[in-house]
Every structure is written in C-alpha cells, then in structure tokens.
N, C-alpha and C positions, 0 to 999 in steps of 0.2 A: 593385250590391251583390256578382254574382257575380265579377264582375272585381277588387273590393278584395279578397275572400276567397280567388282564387287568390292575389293578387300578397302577402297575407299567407302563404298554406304556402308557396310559393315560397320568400318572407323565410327564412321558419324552417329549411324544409328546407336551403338555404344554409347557415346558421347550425350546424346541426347537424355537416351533411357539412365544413365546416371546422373544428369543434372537433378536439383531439386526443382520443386516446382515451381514456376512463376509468382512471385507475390504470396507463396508459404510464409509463416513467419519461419525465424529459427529457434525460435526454442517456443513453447506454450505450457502453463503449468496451468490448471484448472482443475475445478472439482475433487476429484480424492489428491491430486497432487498442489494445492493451492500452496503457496510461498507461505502462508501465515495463517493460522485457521481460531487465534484469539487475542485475546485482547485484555491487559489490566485497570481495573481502576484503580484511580486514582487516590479513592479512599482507603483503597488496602495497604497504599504504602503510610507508614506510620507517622511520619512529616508532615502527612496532607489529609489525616485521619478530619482534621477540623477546617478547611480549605475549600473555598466555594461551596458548591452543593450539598459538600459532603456530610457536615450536620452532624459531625464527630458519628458518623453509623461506617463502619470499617465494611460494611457489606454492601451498600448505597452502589448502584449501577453492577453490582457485578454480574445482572443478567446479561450486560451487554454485551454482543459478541460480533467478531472481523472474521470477514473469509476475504484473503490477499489474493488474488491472481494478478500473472505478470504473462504478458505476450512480447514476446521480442521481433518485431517486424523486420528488423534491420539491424545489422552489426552495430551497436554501440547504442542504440535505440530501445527504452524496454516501456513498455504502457503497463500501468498499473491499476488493476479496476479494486475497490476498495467496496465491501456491500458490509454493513453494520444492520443488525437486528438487537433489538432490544430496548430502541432510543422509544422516546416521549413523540407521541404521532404528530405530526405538522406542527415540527420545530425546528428550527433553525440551527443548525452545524454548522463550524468552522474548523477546515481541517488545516492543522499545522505540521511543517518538519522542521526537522533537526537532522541533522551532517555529522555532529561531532561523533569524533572516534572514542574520545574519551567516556570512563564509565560515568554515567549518569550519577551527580551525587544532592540524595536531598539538599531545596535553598538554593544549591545556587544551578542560576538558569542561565543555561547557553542563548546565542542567541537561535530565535527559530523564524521559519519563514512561512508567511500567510501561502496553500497553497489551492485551496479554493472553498465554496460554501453548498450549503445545499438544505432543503426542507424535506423532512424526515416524510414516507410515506403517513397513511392511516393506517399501517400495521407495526410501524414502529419502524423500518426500514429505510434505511440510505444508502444510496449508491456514490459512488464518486469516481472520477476517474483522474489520472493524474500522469506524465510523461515526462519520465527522464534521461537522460544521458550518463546521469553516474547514479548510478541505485545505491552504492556500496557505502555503509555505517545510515544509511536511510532511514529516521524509525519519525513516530507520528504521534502527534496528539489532538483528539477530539474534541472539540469544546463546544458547548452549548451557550448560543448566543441569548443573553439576557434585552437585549435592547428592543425598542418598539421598530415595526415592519418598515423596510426602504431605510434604517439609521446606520450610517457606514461605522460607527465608531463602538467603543464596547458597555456593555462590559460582557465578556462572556468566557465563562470557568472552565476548562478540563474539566471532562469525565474520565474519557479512559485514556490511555496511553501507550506505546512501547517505549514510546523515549526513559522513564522514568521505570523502567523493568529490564531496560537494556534489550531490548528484545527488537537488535539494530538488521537491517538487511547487508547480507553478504552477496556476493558474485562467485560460482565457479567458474573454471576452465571454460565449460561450454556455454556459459551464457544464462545458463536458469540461478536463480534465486532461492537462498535459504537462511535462516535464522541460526545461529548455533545454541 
C-alpha cells in the first residue's frame, strides 16, 4: 500500500510540475521579438503621393514608426498593443483594420473597420490596444483625425499603413504572430 501511494504523489506531482502556469499566457512576443516593428506611409505609395496630408512630399510621415506586440492569453484569444512614435504631439488617431486577404490594390478600398482612437502623447507617442479572435490577413491603417475636439464625424486622413503595403498579420501553428 505504501508503495501505491508513493508512486500515486509521484503521478501527481509530475503532473503538476508539467502543467503550465496558471493564467500564463500561451504565446508572448515583445521587445526584440515584436510581430511588427514598422510601419508605411502612405505618401510613399505612389497613388497617394497627393492624398490628404501628404502634399505630393513621398517622404511626409515617414519618421513614423509601429512596434506590434501580441499576447495570447487564451487559445483563440490574441491582444494586440500597438505603440506609434513619430506622430504630431496631442493629436488625435484613429485606428483602422482591414481583413481582406486580397492584395491590396491602389484606389480601390476594401471595406475597413473603425477599431479605436487615441491622443497622441507630448513626445509624439501612441499607444493602443486592440483584441481579437482572428488576427490572421489583419493589417491597419492610422489616420489623423482632422475634426474639432468631442466631433464623432471626419474628416481625418491616413498616414501610415500596412494595409496598403500588404504587410497583413499571419498565424502559426503555435499561436504567435508574423508578417511574411
């Protein structure tokens, strides 16, 4: 009997020591491994040389730059923190997605989806955050909102983009996030 009841804690304790940890996520990409570490503008694609801000200048936002981290808390669950450096300090962002698989083709616009706003820090800085269930052809565009403070309606222009650089989110096997 005392030999089944080691080889039972044994069992368990095994069993425990290889569970993962309580409320770990399962996957984490951060800092040198972030899902996306830049960003296009929009003036560089050639279509849109002249298009809102851009003031026919092909270089116009291209200091601006995305670091992508994704946390996967839960199978089928991925949070997406989104941090932009580069923007116009205490202004107004509007971030949009896009879903389609298809290659992005100057002119014509898929539809895209409102997916939240935010006022840029005083060092040009925005954070955002965002949580989906299907990451996968995922991609985003920034726009800077033109309109006077508290006005839900627009106008307000792309700056930069993946959508319109193709530079859509993929899914592997294990759940982390990557751009091809």
């Amino acid at each position: 009997m005392t030999r089944f009841l080691g080889f039972l804690l044994a069992l368990v304790s095994t069993a425990i020591l290889a569970a993962p940890a309580v409320g770990a996520p399962i996957t984490k990409q951060n800092g040198g491994s972030a899902v996306l570490t830049s960003v296009t503008s929009i003036c560089t694609i050639p279509f849109y040389v002249n298009y809102g801000l851009c003031g026919g200048n092909p270089q116009a936002f291209t200091n601006v730059s995305l670091q992508l981290n994704a946390v996967q808390p839960k199978a089928g669950v991925w949070n997406l923190e989104l941090t932009f450096s580069g923007l116009a300090p205490a202004a107004t962002y509007r971030l949009y997605g896009n879903q389609s698989s298809a290659v992005a083709v100057p002119g014509v616009i898929p539809p895209f989806f409102a997916i939240t706003s935010g006022i840029s820090e005083a060092d040009g800085k925005l954070k955002l955050k965002y949580q989906t269930t299907n990451p996968a052809n995922l991609s985003f565009d920034l726009n800077f909102f033109a309109g006077p403070p508290g006005f839900a309606g627009g106008p307000d222009y792309t700056v930069v983009t993946t959508y319109w650089s193709n530079q859509k989110l993929q899914v592997k096997p294990d759940g982390t996030l990557f751009v091809p």
